[in-house]
C-alpha positions in Angstrom: -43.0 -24.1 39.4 -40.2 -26.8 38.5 -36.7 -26.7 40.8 -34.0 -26.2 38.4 -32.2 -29.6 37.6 -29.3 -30.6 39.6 -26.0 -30.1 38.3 -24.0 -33.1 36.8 -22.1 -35.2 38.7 -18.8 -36.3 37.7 -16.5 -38.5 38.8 -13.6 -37.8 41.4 -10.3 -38.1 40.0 -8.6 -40.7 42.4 -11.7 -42.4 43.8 -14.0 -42.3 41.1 -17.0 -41.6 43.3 -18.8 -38.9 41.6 -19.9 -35.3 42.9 -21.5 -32.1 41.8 -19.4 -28.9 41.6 -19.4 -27.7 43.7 -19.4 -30.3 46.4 -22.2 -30.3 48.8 -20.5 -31.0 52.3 -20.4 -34.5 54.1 -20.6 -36.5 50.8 -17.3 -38.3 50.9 -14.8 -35.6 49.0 -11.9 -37.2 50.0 -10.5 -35.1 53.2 -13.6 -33.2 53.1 -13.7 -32.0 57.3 -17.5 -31.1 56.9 -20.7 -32.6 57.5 -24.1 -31.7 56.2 -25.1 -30.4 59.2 -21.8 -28.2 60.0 -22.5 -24.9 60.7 -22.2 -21.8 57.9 -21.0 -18.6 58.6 -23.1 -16.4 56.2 -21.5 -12.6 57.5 -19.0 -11.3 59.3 -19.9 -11.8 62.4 -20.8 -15.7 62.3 -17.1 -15.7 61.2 -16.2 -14.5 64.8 -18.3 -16.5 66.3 -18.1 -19.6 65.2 -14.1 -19.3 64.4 -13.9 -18.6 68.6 -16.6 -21.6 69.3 -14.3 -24.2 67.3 -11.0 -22.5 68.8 -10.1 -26.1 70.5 -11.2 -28.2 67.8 -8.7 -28.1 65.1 -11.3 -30.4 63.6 -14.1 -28.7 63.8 -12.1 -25.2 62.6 -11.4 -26.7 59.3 -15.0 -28.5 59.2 -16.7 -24.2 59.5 -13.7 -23.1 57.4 -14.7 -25.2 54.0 -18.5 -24.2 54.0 -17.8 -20.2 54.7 -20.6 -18.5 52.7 -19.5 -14.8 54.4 -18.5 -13.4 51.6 -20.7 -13.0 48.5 -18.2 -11.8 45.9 -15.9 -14.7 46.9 -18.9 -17.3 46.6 -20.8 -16.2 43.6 -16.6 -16.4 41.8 -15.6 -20.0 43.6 -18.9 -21.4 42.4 -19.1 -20.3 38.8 -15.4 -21.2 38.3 -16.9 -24.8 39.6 -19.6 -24.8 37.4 -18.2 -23.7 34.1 -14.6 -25.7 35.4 -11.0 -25.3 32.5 -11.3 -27.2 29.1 -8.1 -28.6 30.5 -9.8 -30.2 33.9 -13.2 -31.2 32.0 -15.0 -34.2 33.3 -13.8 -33.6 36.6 -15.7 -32.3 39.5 -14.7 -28.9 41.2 -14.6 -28.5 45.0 -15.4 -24.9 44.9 -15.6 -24.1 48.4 -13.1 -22.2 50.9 -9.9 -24.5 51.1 -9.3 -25.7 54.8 -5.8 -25.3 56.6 -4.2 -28.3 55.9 -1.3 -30.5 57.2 0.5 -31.3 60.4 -2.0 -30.7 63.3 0.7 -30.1 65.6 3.2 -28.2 63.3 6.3 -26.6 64.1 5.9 -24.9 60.7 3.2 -23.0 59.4 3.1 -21.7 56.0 1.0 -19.1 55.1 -0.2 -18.1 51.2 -2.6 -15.7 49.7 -5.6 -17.7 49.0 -6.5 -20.9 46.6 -6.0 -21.0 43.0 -9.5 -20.9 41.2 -7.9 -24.1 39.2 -5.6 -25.3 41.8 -7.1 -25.5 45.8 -10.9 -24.9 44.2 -11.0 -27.7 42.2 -9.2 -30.2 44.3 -10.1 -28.7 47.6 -6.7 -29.1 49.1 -4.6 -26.0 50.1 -1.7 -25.1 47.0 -3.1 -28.3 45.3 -3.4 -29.2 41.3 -1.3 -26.3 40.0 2.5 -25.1 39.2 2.8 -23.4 42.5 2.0 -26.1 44.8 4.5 -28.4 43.0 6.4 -25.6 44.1 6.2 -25.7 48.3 4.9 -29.1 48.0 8.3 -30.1 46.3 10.3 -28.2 49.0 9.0 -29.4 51.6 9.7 -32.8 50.4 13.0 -32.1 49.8 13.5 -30.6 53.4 11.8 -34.0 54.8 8.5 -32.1 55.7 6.7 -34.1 53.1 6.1 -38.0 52.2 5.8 -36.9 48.3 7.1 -34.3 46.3 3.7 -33.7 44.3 0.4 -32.4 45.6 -2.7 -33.5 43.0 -5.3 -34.0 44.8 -7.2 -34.4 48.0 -7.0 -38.1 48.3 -3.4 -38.8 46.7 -1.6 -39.6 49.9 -0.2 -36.9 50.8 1.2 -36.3 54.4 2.8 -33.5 55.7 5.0 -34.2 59.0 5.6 -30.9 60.9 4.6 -28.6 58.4 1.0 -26.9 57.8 -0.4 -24.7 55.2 -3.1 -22.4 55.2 -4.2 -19.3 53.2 -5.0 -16.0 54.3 -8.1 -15.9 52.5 -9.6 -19.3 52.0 -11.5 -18.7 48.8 -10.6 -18.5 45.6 -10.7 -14.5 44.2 -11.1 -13.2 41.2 -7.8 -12.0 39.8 -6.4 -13.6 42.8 -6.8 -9.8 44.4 -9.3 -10.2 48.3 -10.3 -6.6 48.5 -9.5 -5.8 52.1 -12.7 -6.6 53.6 -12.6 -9.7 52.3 -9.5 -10.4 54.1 -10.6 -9.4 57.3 -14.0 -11.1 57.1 -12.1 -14.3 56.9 -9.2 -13.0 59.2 -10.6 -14.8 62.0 -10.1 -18.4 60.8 -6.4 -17.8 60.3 -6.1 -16.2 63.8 -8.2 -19.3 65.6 -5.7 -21.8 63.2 -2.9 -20.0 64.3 -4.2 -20.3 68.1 -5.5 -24.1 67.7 -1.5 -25.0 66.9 0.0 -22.8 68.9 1.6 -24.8 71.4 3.7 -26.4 69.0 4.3 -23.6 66.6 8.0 -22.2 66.3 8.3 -20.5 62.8 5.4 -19.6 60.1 6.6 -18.6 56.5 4.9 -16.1 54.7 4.5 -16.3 51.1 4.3 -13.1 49.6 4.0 -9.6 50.9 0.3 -10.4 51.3 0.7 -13.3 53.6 3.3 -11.7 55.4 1.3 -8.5 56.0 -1.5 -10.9 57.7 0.8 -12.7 59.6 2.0 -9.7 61.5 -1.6 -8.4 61.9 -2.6 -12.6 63.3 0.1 -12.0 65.6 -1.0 -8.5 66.8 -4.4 -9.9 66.9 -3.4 -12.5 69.0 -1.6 -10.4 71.5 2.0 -11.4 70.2 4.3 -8.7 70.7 5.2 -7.4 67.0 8.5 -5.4 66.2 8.6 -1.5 65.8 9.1 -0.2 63.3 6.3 -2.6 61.6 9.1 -5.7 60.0 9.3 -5.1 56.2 8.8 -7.9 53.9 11.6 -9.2 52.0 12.4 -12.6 50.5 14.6 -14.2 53.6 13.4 -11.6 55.9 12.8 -12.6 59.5 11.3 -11.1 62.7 10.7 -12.5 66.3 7.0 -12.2 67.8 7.2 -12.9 71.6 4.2 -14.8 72.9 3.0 -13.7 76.2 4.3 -16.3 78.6 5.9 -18.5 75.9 8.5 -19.1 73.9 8.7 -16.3 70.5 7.3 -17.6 67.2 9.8 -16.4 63.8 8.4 -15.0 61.2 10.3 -15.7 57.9 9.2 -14.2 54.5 9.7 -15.8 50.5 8.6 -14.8 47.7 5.4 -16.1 46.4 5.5 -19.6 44.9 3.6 -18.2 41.7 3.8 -18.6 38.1 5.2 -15.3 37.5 7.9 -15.7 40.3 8.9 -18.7 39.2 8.8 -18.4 35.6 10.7 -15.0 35.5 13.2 -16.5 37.5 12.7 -14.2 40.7 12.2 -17.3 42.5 14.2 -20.3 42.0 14.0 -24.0 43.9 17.3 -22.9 45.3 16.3 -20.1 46.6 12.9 -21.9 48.4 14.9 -24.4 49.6 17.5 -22.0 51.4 14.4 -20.5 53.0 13.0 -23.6 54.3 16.9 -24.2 55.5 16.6 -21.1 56.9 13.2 -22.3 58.9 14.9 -25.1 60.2 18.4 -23.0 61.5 15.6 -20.5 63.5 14.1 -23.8 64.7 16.9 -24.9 66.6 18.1 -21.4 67.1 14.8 -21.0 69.8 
């Protein structure tokens, strides 16, 4: 019996180097944290596991985080999107594996979204990367000095973030953007062993999106954080305290979602996300 034939390769939009989609680990994706030999969480539990085992490796974290096969819904979607790609992106090779945290790796912020786009963070394999939205954050935080550029294209561009992180709740793409809930728990543990991993110079994490800031409280709960009753509602500006056993308390500030239908419809405005990321900053110094 013949093996199928290997999918075309095509080539990398700032390097020129070519890859199949999607991207076989440890073959020089620009920013790719993997190797070949890296280990894969295939269930739930290898997500515990080796989340806890990389806990002091930042590293290493995102290295497990980008070849996640635990969920099979989420991987059969990331990987056809890959393979079948947008007229709009053709000739160009899709990552199409979970987007990595990304940024600062000692961050005093820590923003947290919903999961990649399956045009945006799976084709370019950075975090809110290659659509409308991340010219969104990525713009703010340029604008409040977190960022050296004000656009995000893709891995490979440039781009450094200085104090600021980004990472998604769920770290692969999902069809009709919409984790079912055990999806999101399946991949809870890398955000909690991220969260943990920059802890010591964490101060504020912003939560885009009721989503985000629903995990955020239950991160914080899982790591033993002290979380405000009644549970904090979320709200666009809205901000809690979560003591830290034996350290200072982390702020929790909510925004709406940096998404197309925010920001088209006018329910979210650059004003309005910069005034948050002000807000970031006053809570900052307010510790």
């Amino acid at each position: 019996m013949t093996s199928p034939p290997a999918p075309a390769e095509q080539p990398h939009p700032i390097t020129g180097e070519p890859f199949a989609s999607p991207v076989p680990p440890g073959t020089g994706w620009p920013e790719d944290p993997a190797a070949p030999d890296t280990p894969v969480a295939r269930t739930a539990a290898d997500v515990v596991r080796l989340a806890g085992e990389a806990a002091g490796d930042l590293a290493e974290l995102e290295a497990r985080q980008s070849v996640c096969r635990a969920c099979p819904r989420l991987v059969a979607w990331r990987e056809e999107v890959a393979a079948t790609g947008r007229r709009s992106y053709a000739g160009q090779p899709y990552w199409g594996r979970p987007v990595p945290g990304w940024g600062d790796a000692a961050p005093w912020l820590l923003v947290v979204g919903l999961a990649p786009a399956a045009h945006g963070g799976n084709r370019t394999g950075r975090v809110f990367t290659g659509d409308r939205s991340g010219d969104w954050i990525f713009g703010a935080l340029h604008r409040a000095g977190l960022g050296g550029q004000a656009e995000s294209v893709h891995a490979g561009d440039g781009l450094k973030l200085d104090g600021a992180r980004i990472a998604a709740a769920v770290r692969c793409a999902p069809p009709a953007n919409k984790p079912t809930p055990l999806e999101r728990d399946t991949c809870a543990p890398w955000l909690d062993r991220e969260v943990r991993a920059i802890e010591g110079s964490l101060e504020v994490m912003l939560a885009l999106g009721a989503f985000a800031w629903d995990a955020a409280l239950a991160c914080a709960r899982r790591l033993g954080w002290t979380v405000p009753a009644p549970r904090p509602r979320f709200g666009h500006g809205a901000a809690t305290s979560l003591a830290r056993p034996g350290g200072a308390p982390v702020w929790l500030l909510g925004s709406y979602h940096v998404s197309q239908q925010n920001t088209f419809t006018g329910k979210l405005t650059e004003p309005m996300l910069d005034a948050v990321l002000g807000s970031a900053a006053e809570l900052r110094r307010s510790r």
